[in-house]
C-alpha positions as CSV (number, residue, x, y, z in Angstrom):
1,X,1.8,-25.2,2.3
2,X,3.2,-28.1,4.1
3,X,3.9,-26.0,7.5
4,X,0.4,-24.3,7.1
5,X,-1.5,-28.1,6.8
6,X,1.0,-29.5,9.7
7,X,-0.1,-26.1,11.5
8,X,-4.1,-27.0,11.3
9,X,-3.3,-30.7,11.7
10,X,-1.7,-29.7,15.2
11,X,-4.9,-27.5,15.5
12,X,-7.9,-30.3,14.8
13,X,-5.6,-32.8,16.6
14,X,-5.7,-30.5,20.1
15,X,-8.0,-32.3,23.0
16,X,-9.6,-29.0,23.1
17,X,-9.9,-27.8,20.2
18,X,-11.5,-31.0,18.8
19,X,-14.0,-31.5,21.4
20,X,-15.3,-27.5,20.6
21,X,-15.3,-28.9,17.1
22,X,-17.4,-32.1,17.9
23,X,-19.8,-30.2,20.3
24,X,-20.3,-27.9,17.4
25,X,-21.2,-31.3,14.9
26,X,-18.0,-30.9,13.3
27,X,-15.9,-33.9,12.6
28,X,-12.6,-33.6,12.8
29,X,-10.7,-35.1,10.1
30,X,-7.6,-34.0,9.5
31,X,-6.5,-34.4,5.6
32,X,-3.3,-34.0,3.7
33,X,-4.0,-31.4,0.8
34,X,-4.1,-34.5,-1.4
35,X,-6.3,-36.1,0.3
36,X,-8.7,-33.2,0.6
37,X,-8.8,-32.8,-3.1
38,X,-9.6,-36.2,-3.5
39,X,-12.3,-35.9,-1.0
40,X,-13.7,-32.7,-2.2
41,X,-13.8,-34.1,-5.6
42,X,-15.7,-37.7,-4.3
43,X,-18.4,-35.1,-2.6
44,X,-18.9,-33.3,-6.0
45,X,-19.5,-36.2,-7.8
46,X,-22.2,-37.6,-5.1
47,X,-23.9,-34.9,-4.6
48,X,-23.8,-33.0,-8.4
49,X,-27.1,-35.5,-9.5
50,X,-28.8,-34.1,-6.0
51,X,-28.0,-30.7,-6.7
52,X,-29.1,-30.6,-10.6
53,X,-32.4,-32.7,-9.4
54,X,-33.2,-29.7,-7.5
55,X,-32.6,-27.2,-9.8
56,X,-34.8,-28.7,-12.5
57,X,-37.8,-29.8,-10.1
58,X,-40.6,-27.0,-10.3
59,X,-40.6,-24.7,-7.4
């Protein structure tokens, strides 16, 4: 796991590579898998109210 993550790390971190991403409207943002998780878990939790807002409104 850790050489994978170094791996795209190395990847998103490339002159090249990041400036495809950007022009794309990626952000690059390299993350450890911890940090990721934690991340992941801060988007769920903003956007779970959105999502279940939706869901209930009539169509």
């Amino acid at each position: 796991m850790q050489e994978l993550n170094a791996d795209r790390r190395a990847t998103v971190l490339d002159p090249e590579a990041k400036y495809k991403l950007e022009t794309t409207g990626n952000v690059p943002n390299p993350m450890t898998p911890s940090e990721l998780l934690t991340f992941m878990q801060g988007e769920q939790r903003m956007w779970k109210p959105v999502v279940e807002a939706i869901a209930r409104s009539p169509s």
